[in-house]
N, C-alpha and C positions, 0 to 999 in steps of 0.2 A: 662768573658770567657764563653761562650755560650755552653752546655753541649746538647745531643739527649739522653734521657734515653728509653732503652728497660727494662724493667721490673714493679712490682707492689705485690712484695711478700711479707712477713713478713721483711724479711731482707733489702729489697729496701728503707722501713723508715730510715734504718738506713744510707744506701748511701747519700738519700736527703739532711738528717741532714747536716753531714759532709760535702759535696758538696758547699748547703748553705752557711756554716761558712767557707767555702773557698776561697769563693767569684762567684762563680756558678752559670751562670743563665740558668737552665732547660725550652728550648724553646720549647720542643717538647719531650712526653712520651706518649707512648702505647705499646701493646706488642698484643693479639689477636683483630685481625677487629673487633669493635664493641663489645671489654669485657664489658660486665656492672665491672667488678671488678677490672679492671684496671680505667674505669670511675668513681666509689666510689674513689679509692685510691686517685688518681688526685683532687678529690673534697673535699678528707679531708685534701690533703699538700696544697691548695690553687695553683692547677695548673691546673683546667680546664677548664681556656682559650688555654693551651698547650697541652691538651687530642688532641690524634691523632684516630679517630674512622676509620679509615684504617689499624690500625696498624702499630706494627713494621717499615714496609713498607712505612709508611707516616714517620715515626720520621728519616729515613734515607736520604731522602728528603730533609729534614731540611739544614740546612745553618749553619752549627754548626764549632766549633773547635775542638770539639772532644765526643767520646760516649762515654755509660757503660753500659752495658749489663748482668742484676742482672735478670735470668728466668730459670726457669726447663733444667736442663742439658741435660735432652734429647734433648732439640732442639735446643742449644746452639749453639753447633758446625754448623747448615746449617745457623741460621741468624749469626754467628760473623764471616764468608767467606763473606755474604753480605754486612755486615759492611765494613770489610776490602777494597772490592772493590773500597770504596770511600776516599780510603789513609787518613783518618783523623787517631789519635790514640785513641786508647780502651781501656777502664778498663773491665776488663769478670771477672766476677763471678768465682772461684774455683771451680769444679777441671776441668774444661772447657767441658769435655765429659766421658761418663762412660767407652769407646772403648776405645784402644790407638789407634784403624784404624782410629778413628773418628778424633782423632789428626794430621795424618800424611798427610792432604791436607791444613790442616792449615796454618802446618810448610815448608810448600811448596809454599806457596802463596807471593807474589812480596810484599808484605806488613805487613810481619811480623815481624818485628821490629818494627810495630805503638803497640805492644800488649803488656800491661802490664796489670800481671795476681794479683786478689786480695786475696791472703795470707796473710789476714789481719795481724796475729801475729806475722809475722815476723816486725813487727810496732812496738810492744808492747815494752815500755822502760824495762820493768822486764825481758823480751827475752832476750834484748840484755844485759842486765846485766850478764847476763848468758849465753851469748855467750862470752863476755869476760872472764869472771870466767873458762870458758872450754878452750880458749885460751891462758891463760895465767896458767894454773892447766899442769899436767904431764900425765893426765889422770888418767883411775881408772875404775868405775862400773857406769853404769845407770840404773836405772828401770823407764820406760814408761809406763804408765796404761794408757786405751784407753778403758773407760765402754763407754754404751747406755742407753739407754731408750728402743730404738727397737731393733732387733734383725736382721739380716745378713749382706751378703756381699755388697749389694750396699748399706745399712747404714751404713759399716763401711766406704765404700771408699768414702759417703758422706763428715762424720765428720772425719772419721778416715785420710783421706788425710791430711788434718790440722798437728795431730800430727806425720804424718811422713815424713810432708816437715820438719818442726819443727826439728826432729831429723837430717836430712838432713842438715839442716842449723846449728843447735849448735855444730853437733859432726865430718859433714863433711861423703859422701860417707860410707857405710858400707855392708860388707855382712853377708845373712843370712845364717848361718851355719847348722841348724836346727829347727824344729817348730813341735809343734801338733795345730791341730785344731778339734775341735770338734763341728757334726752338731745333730740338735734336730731331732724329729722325722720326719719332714716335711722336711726334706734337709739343713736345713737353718745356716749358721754358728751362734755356740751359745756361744763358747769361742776358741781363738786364745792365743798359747805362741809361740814366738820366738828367740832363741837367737843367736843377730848377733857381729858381733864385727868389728874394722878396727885394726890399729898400733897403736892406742892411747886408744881403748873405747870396753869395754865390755858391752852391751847393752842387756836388756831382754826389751820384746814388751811384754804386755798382754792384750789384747782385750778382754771384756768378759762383756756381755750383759745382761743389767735387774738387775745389781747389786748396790747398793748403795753407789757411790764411785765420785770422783772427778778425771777429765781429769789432769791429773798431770807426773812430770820429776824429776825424784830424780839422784842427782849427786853426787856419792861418789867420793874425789880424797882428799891424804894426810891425813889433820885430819880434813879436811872440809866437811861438805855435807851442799851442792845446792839445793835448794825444790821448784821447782815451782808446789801448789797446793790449789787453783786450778790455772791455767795457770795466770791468771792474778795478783797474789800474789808472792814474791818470801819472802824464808827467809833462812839463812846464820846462820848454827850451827856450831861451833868448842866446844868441848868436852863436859862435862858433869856436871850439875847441879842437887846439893844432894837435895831432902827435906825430911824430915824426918818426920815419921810417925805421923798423927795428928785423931782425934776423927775422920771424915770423909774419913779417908784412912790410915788404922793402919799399913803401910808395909812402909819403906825407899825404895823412890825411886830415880832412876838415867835418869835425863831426859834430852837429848841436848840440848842445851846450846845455845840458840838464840843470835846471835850479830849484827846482821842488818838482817832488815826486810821492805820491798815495797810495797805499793799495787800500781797496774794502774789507769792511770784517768778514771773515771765512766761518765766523762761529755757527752762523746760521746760515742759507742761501741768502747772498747778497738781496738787502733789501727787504726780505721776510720779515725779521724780527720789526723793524721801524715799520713796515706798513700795516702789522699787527696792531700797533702801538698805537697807530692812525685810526685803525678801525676800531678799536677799544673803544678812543673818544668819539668817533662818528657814533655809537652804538647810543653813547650817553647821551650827544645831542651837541656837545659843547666844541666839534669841531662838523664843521661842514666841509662841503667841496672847498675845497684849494687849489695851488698849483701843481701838489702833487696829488691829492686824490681828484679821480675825473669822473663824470657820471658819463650815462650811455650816449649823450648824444656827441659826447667829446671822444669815446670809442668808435663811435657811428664813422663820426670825420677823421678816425686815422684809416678804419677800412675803406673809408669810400678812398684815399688819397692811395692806397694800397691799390686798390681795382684801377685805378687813373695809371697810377706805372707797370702794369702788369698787363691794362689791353692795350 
């Protein structure tokens, strides 16, 4: 199956990869006319006899079965209309455009239904474990934490969209009742709280940047709490385990009570290989949208809920 890639980022190694082991054959990748850095990249996957030094523009050309489009989201949205024009179907990049304007010619366009958007962890075997566990639970409480490294709004709605499809997907629709946010001296949002809820889920968000922490989902319901931390981990506490005071920690403590515990496959970036696998079959026809593959306008509704916590 013959793949056009537009990209060459840090994160495109990892589309290769998986694509690769998919069975994939990448005939055509560039992204700016004449990148030297898309030309390096090309020359270190052993693909540049399929470097396109026109760009984008030439990989569209190609004779392909279908794209993917892993590049600066700024300019996302004007090449993946161009894409589209060529009815083949698309994998894009997350979170497709930093506008939601930028979205609404997309979802407009005769060929939207070829586009399937890559929310890699809605892949992740430890997600859906946990999206079971929320389905099959009565509800209860979640706390979402959502640190950085860098600091504002368009970093959060980089990675931050992640964890609020995330939420979107495990807990279903929610609104947000209430929130502070607080910006640094410079404008820039420096920590975000919100608390949202639906019929089932009481939910707090807290976003808060520069701090030492793991992107993590904590699920209280019954006597159980659900811990995915970091995202790729999950582990499954029910009640409480005593230890008792020893030379190294002279106080009795009470500490929950691990009874299953996962990690995700490391072979490929979490989630890559299986959403490959989805798009394989999306290509053929014989898998559609799902709960884990979302089309744009299901991208649409985790930005817009994105912009809702963040003004």
């Amino acid at each position: 199956m013959k793949i056009g890639f537009i990209g060459s980022s840090t994160i495109s190694q990892f589309h290769i990869s998986a694509l690769r082991n998919n069975g994939f054959e990448i005939i055509g990748i560039g992204t700016r006319e004449n990148s030297i850095n898309c030309e390096k990249f090309a020359r270190e996957n052993f693909l540049i006899d399929y470097f396109c030094k026109k760009g984008w523009e030439e990989v569209i050309e190609k004779e392909v079965d279908a794209y993917c489009v892993c590049i600066d989201t700024t300019y996302t949205p004007e090449i993946l209309l161009r894409v589209l024009d060529k009815g083949k179907p698309v994998l894009v990049e997350k979170p497709i455009a930093w506008e939601l304007s930028k979205l609404e010619p997309i979802i407009k366009h005769k060929n939207v239904s070829k586009i399937f958007v890559g929310y890699n962890r809605r892949f992740y075997r430890v997600v859906n474990i946990a999206k079971q566990f929320a389905k099959e639970s009565r509800g209860g409480t979640v706390y979402i934490n959502i640190p950085d490294s860098k600091i504002g709004s368009k970093r959060f709605i980089s990675n931050g969209c992640h964890m609020v499809d995330l939420a979107r997907y495990l807990f279903g629709d929610f609104k947000i009742n209430n929130k502070i946010k607080i910006s640094n001296d410079s404008g820039e949002m420096a920590y975000l709280t919100a608390f949202c809820s639906n019929k089932k889920w009481t939910i707090t968000i807290n976003a808060h940047s520069l701090i030492p922490a793991n992107f993590s989902i904590t699920i209280n319901s019954g006597k159980n709490v659900f811990e995915l931390s970091p995202i790729e981990k999950y582990s499954l506490f029910e009640g409480l385990e005593i230890i008792e005071p020893h030379e190294n920690f002279p106080l009795r403590r009470y500490v929950p009570k691990v009874i299953q515990s996962e990690f995700e496959d490391a072979k490929f970036k979490p989630g890559f290989n299986e959403m490959y696998r989805q798009f394989k079959k999306f290509i053929l026809g014989s898998c559609i949208y799902t709960q884990n593959i979302i089309d744009v306008n299901q991208a649409y509704l985790t930005l817009e809920k994105c912009y809702e916590l963040i003004k």
